[in-house]
C-alpha positions in Angstrom: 0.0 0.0 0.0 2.9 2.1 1.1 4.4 2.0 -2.4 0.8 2.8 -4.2 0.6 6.1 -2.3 4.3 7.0 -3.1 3.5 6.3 -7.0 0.6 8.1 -6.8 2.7 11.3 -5.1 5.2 10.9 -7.8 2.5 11.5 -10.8 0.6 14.0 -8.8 4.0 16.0 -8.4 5.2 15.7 -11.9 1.8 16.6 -13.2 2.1 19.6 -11.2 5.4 20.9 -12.3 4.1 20.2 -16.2 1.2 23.0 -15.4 3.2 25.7 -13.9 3.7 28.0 -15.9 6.9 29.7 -16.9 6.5 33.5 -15.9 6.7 36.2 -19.1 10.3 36.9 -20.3 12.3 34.7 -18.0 14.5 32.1 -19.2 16.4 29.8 -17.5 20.4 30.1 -18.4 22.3 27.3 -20.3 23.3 24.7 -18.0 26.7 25.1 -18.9 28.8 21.9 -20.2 32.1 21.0 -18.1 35.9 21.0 -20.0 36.2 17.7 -21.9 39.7 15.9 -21.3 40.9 14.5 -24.4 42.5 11.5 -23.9 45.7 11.3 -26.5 47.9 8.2 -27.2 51.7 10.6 -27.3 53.5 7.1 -27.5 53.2 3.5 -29.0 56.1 1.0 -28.7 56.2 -3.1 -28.7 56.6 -2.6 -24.8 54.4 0.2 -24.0 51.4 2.6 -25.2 51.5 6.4 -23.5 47.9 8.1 -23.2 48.2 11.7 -22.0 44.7 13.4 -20.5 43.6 16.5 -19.6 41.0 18.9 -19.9 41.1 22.2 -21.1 42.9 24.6 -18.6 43.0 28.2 -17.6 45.4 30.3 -17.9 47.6 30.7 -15.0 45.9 28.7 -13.1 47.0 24.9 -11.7 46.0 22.3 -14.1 46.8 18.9 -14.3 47.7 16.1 -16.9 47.6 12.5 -16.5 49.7 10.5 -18.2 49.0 6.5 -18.5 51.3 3.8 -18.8 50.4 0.5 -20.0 52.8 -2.0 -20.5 52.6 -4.5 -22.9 53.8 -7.7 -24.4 54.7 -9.2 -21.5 56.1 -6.7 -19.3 55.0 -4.7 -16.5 55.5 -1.1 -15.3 58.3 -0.8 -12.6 57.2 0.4 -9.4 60.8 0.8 -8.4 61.7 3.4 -11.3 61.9 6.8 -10.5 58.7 7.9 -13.2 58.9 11.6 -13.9 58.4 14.1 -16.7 61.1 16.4 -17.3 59.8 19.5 -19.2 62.0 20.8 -21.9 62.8 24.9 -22.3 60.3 24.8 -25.4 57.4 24.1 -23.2 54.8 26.9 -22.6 53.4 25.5 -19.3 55.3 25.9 -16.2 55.6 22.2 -14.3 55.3 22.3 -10.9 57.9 19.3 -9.5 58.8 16.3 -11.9 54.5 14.3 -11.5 53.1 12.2 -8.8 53.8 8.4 -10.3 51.4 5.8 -8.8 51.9 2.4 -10.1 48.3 0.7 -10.2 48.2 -2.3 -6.9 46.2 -4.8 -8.9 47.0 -4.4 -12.4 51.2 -4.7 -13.1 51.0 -3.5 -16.4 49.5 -0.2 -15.8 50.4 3.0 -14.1 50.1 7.2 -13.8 52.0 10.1 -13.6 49.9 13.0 -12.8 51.9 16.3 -13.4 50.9 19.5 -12.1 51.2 22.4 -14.6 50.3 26.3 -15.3 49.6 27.3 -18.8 51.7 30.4 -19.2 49.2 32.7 -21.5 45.2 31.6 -22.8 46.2 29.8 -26.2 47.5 26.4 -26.5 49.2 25.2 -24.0 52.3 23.1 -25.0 53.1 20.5 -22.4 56.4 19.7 -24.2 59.1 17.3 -22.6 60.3 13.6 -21.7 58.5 10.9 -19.7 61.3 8.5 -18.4 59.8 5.5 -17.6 60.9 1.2 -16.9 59.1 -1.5 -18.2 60.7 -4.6 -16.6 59.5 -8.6 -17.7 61.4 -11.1 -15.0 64.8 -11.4 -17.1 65.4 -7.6 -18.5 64.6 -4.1 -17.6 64.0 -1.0 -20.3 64.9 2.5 -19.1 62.9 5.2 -21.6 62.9 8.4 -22.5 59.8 9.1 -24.2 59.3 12.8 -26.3 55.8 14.3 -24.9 54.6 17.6 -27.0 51.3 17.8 -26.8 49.0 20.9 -27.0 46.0 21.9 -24.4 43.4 24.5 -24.7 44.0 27.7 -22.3 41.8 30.1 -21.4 
């Protein structure tokens, strides 16, 4: 019975609000859509694929990027390798430190580097550097370098 009188409610309620009427000359604003990330593969090896995120940014203010690591073809990401990005001089961001890398607990193959950055001016943004990863299997270790130069929408 309880759930009859709440259905009941429901339809009366939504009946209601169908009625009212909207008052002359009012409007109701745009809800206003958030900043899409763009998720971009920057690098694609036989040992690793490099998808860089992140939405568009404002100028000046702290933004961030996400940079995924997934191993492949047998090897996993090492936890034990210092992961950083190192910006070059050509970059238009300023980085703030070298990225927080997290290796992912359940999944070997993956992990993140989350690098905190300021777009300089409202443009593009060009996030421009190296990612120096390892990708280990059990017998051999790879140390990379990987070129990063991607651009991000500034406000």
């Amino acid at each position: 019975m309880g759930r009859e009188r709440l259905l009941v409610l429901v339809v009366a309620l939504t009946a209601a609000c169908e009625r009212e009427p909207t008052p002359a000359g009012i409007t109701a604003p745009p809800i206003p859509s958030a900043p899409r990330a763009t998720v971009r593969t920057v690098a694609s090896t036989k040992l690793y694929r490099i998808e860089l995120t992140a939405p568009p940014c404002t100028a000046t203010a702290r933004c961030e990027a996400r940079v995924a690591i997934h191993a492949i073809g047998g090897y996993k990401v090492n936890a034990e390798y210092p992961t950083k990005f190192v910006v070059d001089p050509k970059a238009t961001v300023t980085i703030e430190g070298t990225g927080t890398f997290a290796a992912d607990p359940t999944d070997k193959t993956l992990g993140s580097l989350t690098v905190p950055f300021r777009a300089k001016a409202a443009g593009s943004a060009n996030l421009v550097g190296q990612l120096k990863l390892s990708v280990c299997t059990d017998e051999v270790c790879e140390i990379e370098a990987v070129p990063i130069d991607v651009a991000i929408p500034a406000t």
